[in-house]
MIDOSE-1310 file (N, C-alpha, C; in nm, 2 decimals, decimal comma, always signed):
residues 214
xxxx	-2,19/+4,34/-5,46/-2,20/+4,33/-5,60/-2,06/+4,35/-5,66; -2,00/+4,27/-5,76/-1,88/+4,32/-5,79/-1,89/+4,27/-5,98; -1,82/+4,35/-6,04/-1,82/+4,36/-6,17/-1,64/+4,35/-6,21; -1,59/+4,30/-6,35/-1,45/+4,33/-6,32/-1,45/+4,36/-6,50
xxxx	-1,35/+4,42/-6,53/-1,25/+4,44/-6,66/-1,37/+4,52/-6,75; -1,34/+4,66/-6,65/-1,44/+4,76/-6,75/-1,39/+4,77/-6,87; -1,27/+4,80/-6,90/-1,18/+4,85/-7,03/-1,23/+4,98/-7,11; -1,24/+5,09/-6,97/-1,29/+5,18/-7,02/-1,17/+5,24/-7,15
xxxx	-1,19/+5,26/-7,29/-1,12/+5,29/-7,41/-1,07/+5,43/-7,39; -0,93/+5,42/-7,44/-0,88/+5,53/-7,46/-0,85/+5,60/-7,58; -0,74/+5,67/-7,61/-0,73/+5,77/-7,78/-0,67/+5,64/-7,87; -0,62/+5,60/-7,83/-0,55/+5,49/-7,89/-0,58/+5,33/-7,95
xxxx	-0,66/+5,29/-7,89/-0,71/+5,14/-7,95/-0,91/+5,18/-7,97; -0,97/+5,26/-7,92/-1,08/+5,28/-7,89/-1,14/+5,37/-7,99; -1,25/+5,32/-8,09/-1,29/+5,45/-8,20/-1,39/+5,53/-8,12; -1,43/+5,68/-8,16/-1,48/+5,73/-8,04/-1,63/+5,69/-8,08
xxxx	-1,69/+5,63/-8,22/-1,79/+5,54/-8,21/-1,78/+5,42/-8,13; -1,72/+5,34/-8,10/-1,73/+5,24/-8,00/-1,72/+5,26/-7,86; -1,65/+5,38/-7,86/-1,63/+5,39/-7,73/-1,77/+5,48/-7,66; -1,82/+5,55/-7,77/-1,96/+5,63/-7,67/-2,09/+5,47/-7,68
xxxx	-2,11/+5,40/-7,79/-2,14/+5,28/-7,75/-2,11/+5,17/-7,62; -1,97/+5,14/-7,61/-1,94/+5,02/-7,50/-2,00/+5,13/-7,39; -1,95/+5,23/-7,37/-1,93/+5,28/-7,23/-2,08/+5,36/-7,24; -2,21/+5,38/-7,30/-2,34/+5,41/-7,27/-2,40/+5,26/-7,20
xxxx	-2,36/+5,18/-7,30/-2,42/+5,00/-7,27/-2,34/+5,00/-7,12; -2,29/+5,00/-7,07/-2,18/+5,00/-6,93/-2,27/+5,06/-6,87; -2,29/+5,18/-6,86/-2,31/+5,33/-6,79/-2,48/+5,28/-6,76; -2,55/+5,25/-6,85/-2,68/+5,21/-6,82/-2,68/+5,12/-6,75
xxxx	-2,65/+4,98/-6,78/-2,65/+4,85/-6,71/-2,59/+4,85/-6,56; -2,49/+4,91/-6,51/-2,42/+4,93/-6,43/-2,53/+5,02/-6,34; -2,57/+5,13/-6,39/-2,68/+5,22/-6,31/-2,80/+5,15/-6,27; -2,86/+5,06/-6,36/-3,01/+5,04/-6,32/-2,97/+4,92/-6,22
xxxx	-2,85/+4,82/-6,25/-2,80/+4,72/-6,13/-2,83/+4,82/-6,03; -2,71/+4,92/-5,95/-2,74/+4,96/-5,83/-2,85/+5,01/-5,77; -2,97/+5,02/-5,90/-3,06/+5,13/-5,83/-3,16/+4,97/-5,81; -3,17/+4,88/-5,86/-3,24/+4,77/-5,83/-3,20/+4,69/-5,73
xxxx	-3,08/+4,67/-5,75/-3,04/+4,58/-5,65/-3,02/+4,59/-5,50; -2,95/+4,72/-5,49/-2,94/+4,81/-5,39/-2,82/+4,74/-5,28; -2,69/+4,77/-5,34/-2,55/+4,66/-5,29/-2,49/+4,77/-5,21; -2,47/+4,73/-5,05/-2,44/+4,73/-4,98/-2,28/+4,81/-5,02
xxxx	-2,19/+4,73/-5,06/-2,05/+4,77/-5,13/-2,07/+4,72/-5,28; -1,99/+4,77/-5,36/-1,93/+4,75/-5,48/-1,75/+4,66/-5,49; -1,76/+4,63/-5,61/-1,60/+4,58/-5,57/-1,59/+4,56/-5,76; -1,49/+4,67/-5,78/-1,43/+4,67/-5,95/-1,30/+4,58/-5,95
xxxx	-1,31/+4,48/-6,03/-1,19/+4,37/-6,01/-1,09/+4,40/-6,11; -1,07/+4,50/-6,10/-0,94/+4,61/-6,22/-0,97/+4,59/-6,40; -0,85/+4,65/-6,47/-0,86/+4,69/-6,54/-0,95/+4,79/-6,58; -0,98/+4,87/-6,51/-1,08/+4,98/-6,52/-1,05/+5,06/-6,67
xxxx	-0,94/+5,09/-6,71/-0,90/+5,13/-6,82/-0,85/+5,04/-6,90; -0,85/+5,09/-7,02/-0,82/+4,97/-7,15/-0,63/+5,03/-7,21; -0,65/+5,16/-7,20/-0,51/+5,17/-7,22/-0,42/+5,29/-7,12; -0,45/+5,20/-6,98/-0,34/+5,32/-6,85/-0,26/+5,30/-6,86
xxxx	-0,16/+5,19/-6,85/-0,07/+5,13/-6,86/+0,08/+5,23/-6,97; -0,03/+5,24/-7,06/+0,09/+5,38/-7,13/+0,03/+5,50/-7,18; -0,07/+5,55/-7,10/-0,17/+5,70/-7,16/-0,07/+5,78/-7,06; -0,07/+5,89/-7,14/+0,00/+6,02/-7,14/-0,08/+6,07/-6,99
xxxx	-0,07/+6,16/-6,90/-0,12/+6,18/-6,79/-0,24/+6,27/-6,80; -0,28/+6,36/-6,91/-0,38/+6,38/-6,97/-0,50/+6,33/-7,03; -0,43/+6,17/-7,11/-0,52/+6,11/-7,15/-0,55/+6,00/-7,01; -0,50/+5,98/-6,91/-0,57/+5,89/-6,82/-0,66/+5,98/-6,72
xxxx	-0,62/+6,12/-6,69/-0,76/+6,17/-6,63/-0,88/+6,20/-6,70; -0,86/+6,25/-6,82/-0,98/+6,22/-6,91/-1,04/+6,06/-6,91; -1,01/+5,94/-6,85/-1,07/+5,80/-6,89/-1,12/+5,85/-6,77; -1,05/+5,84/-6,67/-1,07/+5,83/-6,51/-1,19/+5,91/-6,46
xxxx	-1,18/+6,02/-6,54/-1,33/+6,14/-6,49/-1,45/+6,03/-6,55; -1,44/+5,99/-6,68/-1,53/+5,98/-6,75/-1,61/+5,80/-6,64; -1,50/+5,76/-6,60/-1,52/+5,63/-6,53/-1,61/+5,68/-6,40; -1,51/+5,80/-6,31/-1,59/+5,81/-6,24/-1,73/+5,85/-6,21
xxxx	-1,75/+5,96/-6,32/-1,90/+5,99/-6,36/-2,00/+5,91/-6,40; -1,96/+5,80/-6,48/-2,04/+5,66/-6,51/-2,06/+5,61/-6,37; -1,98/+5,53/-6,27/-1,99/+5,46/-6,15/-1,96/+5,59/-6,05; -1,84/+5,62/-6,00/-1,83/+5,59/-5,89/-1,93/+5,73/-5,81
xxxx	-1,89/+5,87/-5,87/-1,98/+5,97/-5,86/-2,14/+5,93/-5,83; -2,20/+5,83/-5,92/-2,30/+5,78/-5,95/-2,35/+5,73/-5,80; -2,25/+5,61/-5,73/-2,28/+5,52/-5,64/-2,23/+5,66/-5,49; -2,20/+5,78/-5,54/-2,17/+5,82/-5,41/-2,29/+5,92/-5,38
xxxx	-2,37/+5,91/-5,47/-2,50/+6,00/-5,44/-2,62/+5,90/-5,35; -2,69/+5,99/-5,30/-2,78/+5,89/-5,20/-2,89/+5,85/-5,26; -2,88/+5,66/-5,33/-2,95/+5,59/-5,37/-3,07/+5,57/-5,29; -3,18/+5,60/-5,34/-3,30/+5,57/-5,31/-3,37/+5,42/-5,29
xxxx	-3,41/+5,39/-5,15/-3,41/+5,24/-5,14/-3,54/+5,20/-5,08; -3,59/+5,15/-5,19/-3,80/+5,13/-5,10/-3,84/+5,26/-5,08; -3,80/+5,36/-5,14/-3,85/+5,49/-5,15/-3,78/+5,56/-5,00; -3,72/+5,48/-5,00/-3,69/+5,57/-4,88/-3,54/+5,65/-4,89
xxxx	-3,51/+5,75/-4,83/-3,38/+5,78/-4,90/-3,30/+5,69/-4,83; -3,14/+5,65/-4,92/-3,06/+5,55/-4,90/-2,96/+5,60/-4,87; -2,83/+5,52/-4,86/-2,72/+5,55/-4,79/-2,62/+5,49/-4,89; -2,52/+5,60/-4,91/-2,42/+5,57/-5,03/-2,34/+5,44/-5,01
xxxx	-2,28/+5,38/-5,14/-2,32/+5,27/-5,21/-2,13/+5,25/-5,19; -2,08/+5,18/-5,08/-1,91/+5,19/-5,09/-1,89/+5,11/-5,19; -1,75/+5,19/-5,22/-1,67/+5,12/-5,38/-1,52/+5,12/-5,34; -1,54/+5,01/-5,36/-1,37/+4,92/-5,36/-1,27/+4,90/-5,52
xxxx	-1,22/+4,96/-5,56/-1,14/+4,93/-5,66/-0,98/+4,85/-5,69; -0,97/+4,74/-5,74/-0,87/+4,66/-5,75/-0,79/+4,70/-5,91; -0,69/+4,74/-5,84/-0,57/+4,77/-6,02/-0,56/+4,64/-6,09; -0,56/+4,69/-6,23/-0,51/+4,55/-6,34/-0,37/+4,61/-6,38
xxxx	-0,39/+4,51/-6,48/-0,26/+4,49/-6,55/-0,28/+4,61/-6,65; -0,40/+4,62/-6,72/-0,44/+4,74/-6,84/-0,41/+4,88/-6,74; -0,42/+4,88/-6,62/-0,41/+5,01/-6,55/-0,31/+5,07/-6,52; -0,22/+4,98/-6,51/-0,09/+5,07/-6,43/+0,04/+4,96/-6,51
xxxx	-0,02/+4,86/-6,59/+0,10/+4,79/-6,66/+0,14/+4,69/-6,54; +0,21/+4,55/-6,61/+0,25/+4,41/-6,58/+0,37/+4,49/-6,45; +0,39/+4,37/-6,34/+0,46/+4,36/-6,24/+0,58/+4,43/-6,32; +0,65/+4,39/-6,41/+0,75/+4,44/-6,48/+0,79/+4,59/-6,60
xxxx	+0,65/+4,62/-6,60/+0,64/+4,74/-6,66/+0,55/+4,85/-6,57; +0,54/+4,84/-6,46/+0,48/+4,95/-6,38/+0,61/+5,02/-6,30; +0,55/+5,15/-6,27/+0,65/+5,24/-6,18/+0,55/+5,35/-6,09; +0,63/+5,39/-6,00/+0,60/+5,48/-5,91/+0,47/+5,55/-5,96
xxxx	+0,50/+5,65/-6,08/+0,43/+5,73/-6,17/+0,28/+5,68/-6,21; +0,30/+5,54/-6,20/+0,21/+5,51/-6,27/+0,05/+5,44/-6,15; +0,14/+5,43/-6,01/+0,06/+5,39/-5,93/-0,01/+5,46/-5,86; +0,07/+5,61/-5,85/+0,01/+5,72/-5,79/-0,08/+5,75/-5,86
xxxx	-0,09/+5,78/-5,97/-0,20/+5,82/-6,10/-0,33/+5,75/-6,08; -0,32/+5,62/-6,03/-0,43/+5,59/-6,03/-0,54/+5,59/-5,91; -0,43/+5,58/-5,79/-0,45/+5,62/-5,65/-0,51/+5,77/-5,67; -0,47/+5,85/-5,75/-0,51/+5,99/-5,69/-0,64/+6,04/-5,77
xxxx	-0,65/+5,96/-5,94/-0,75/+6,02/-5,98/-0,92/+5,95/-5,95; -0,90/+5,83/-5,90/-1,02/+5,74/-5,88/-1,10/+5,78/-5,73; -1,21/+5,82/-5,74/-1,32/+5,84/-5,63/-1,34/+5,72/-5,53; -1,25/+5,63/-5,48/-1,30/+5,53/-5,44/-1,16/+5,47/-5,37
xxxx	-1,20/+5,40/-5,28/-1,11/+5,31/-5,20/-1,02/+5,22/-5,33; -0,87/+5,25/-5,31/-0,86/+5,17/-5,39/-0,67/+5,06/-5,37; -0,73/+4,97/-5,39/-0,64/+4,83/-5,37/-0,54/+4,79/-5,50; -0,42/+4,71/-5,46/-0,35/+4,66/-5,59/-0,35/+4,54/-5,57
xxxx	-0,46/+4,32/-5,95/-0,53/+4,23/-6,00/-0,43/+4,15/-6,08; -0,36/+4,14/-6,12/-0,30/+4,08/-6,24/-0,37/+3,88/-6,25; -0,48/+3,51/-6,76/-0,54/+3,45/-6,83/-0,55/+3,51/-6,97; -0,46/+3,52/-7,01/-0,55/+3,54/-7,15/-0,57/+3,40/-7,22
xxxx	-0,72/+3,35/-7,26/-0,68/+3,22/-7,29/-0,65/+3,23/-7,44; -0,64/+3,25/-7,50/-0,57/+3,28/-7,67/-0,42/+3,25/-7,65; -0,31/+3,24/-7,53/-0,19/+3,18/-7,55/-0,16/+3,09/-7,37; -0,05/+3,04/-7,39/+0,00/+3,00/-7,27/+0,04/+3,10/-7,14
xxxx	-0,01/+3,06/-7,04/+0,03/+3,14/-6,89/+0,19/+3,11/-6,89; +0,29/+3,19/-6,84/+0,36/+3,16/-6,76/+0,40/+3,18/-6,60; +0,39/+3,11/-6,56/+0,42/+3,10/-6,39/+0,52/+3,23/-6,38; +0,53/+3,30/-6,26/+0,58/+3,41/-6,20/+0,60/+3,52/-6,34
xxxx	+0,52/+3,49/-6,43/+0,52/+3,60/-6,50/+0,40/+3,66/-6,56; +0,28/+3,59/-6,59/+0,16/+3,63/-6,61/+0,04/+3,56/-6,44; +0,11/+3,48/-6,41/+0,05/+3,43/-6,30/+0,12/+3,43/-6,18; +0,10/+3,38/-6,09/+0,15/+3,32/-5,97/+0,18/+3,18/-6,00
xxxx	+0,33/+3,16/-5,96/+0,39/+3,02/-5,97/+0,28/+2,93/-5,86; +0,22/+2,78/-5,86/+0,15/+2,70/-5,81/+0,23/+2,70/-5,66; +0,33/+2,68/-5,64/+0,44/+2,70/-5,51/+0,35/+2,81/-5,45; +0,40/+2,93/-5,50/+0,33/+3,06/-5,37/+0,11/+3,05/-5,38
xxxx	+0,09/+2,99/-5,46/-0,06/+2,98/-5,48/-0,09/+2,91/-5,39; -0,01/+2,78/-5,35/-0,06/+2,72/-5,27/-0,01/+2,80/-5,14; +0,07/+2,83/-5,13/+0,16/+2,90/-5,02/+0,06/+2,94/-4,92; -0,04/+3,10/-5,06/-0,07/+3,21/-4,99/-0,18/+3,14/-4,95
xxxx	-0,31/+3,03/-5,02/-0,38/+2,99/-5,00/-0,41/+2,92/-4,86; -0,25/+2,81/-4,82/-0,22/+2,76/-4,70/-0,22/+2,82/-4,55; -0,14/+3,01/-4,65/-0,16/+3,10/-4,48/-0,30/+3,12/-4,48; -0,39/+3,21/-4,57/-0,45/+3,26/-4,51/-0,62/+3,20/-4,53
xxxx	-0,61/+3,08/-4,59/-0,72/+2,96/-4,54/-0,87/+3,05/-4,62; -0,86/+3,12/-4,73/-0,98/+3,19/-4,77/-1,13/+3,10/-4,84; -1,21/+3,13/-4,78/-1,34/+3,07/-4,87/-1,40/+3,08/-4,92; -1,34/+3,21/-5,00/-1,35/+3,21/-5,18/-1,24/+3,34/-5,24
xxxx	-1,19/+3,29/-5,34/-1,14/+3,42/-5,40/-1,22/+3,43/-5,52; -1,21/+3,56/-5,55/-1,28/+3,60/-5,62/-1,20/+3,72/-5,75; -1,18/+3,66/-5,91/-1,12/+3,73/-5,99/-1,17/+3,78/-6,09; -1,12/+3,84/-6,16/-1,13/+3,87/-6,30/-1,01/+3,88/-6,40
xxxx	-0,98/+3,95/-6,51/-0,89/+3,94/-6,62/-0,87/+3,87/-6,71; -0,92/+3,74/-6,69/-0,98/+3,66/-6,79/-1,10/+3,69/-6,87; -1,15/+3,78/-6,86/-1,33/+3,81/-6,92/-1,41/+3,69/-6,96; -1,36/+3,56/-6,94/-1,48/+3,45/-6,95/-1,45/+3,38/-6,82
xxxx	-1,61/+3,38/-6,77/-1,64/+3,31/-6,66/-1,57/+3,18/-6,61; -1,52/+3,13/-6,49/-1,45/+3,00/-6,45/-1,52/+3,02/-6,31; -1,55/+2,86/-6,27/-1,53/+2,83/-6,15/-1,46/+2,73/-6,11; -1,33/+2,70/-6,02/-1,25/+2,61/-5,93/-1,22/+2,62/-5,85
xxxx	-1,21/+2,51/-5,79/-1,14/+2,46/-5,64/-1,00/+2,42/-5,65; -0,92/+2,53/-5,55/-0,85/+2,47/-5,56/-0,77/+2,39/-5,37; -0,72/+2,34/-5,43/-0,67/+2,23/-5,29/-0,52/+2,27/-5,26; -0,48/+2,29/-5,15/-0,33/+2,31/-5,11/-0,32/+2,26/-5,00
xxxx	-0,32/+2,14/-4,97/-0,28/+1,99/-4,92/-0,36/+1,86/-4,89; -0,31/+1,82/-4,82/-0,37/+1,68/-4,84/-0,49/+1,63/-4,80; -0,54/+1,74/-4,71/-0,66/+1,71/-4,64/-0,78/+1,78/-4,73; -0,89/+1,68/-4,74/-0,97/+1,74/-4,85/-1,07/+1,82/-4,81
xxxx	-1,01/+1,88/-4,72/-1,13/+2,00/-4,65/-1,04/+2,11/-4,67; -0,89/+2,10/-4,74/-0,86/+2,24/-4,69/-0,82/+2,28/-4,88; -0,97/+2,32/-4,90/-0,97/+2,35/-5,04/-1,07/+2,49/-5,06; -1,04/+2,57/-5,15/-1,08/+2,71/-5,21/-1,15/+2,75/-5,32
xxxx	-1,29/+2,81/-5,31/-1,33/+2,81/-5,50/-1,31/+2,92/-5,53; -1,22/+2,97/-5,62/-1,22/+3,09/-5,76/-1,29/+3,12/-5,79; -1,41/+3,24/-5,81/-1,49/+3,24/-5,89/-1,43/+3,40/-5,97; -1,47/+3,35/-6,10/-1,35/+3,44/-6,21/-1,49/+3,47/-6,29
xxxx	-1,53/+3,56/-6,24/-1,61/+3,67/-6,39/-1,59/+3,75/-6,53; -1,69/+3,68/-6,60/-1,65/+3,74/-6,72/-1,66/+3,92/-6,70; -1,61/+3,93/-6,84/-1,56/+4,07/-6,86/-1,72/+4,20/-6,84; -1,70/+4,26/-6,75/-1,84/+4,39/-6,77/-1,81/+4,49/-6,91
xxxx	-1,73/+4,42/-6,98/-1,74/+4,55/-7,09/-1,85/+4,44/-7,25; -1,91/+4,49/-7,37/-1,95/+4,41/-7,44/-1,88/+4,43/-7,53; -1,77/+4,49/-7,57/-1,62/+4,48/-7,64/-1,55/+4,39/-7,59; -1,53/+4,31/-7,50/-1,44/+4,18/-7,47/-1,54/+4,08/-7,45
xxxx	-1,68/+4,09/-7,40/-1,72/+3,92/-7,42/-1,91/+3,98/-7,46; -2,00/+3,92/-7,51/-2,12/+3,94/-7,54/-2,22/+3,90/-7,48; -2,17/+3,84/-7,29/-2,23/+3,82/-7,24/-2,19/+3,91/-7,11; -2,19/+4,01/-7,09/-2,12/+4,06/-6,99/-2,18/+4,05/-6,83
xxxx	-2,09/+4,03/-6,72/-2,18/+3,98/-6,62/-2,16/+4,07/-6,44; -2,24/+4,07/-6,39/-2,25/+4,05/-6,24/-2,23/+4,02/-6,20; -2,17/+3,99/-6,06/-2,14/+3,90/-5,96/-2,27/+3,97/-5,81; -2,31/+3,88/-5,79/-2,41/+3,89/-5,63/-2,35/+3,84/-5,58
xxxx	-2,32/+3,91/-5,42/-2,27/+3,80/-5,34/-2,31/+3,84/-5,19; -2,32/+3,72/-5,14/-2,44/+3,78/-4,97/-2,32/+3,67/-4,89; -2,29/+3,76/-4,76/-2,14/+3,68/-4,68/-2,22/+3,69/-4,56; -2,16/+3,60/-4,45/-2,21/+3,60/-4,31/-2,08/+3,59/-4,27
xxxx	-2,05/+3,51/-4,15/-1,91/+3,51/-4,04/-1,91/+3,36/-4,12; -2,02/+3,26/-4,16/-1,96/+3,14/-4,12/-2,00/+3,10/-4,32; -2,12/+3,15/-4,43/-2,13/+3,15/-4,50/-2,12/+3,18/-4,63; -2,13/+3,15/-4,80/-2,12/+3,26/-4,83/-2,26/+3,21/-4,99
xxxx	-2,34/+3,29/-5,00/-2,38/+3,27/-5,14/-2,37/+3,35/-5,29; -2,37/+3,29/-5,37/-2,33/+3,42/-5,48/-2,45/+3,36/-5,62; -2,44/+3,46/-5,70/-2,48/+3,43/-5,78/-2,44/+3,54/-5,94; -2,43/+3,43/-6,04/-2,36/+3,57/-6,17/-2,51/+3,60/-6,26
xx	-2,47/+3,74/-6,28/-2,67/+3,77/-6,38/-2,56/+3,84/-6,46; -2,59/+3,77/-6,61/-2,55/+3,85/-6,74/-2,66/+3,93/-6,80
């Protein structure tokens, strides 16, 4: 199961009526998913915070507790499954850009903070469509896309940070078998999009199916 661009709110852009709103609407939806669905792993596709990138070190463990107590605390207790007791719920976490700040505005300080306060395995996400991308600065230049695509031959990647849904293929060369689909989920918060969504996804060695539930 994987969800992306919680944008949990901070002192700063977040009124604390919206914010006990977005993050109850989150906190529910997010819980009755795991206790229904019953997913194997989790996978948060960053931005877990709306303003890390420049919160004071006080105001990011206050988001961070509050995150973990919504999810990850949540998924580490033993989920009940067909009544039977279950087996905790692993969580994978991927940094944004809202978390730790752009390839050009992050530092040391800011990577450790998030490594140390999150309950969960955690990895380093970086579309807005409201203006133009630039290559090696909001994105990956098309050169290393295809590059990385070329080395490591993947059969799906899977994003977020755009908060509206996309699906593409993309191709990095000439043979038309050696091509990749994106699947890019909208945003899990209902402060960035009104349809907020899921991702299901069931993998074998040789297949993969998915499916998005808003």
């Amino acid at each position: 199961m994987l969800i992306a661009d919680v944008h949990m709110l901070g002192n700063v852009r977040g009124h604390w009526l919206d914010r006990i709103k977005r993050e109850g609407q989150m906190r529910a939806s997010f819980q009755a998913a795991v206790r229904n669905l019953s997913p194997d792993i989790v996978f948060i596709l960053g931005d877990v915070l709306d303003e890390g990138k420049y919160a004071y070190p006080h105001e990011f463990s206050q988001v961070t507790q509050r995150f973990n107590r919504y999810f990850t605390s949540f998924m580490n207790q033993q989920i009940p499954r067909d009544g039977h007791s279950g087996k905790k719920v692993e969580v994978h976490i991927v940094t944004g850009n809202h978390d730790i700040g752009f390839h050009y505005d992050t530092n040391y300080y800011k990577v450790s903070s998030e490594r140390d306060c999150f309950e969960a395995d955690w990895t380093s996400d970086n579309l807005n469509l409201s203006k133009p991308l630039r290559e090696d600065w909001d994105m990956l230049s098309e050169v290393v896309s295809r590059n990385l695509l070329s080395m490591f031959k993947p059969r799906l990647v899977l994003s977020g940070h755009a908060h509206y849904r996309c699906d593409i293929w993309h191709s990095y060369s000439k043979d038309a078998k050696d091509k990749t689909l994106e699947v890019t989920i909208n945003s899990f918060s209902w402060r960035n999009n009104d349809q907020p969504q899921i991702l299901l996804l069931n993998v074998d060695q040789t297949n993969f199916v998915y499916s998005k539930v808003s």
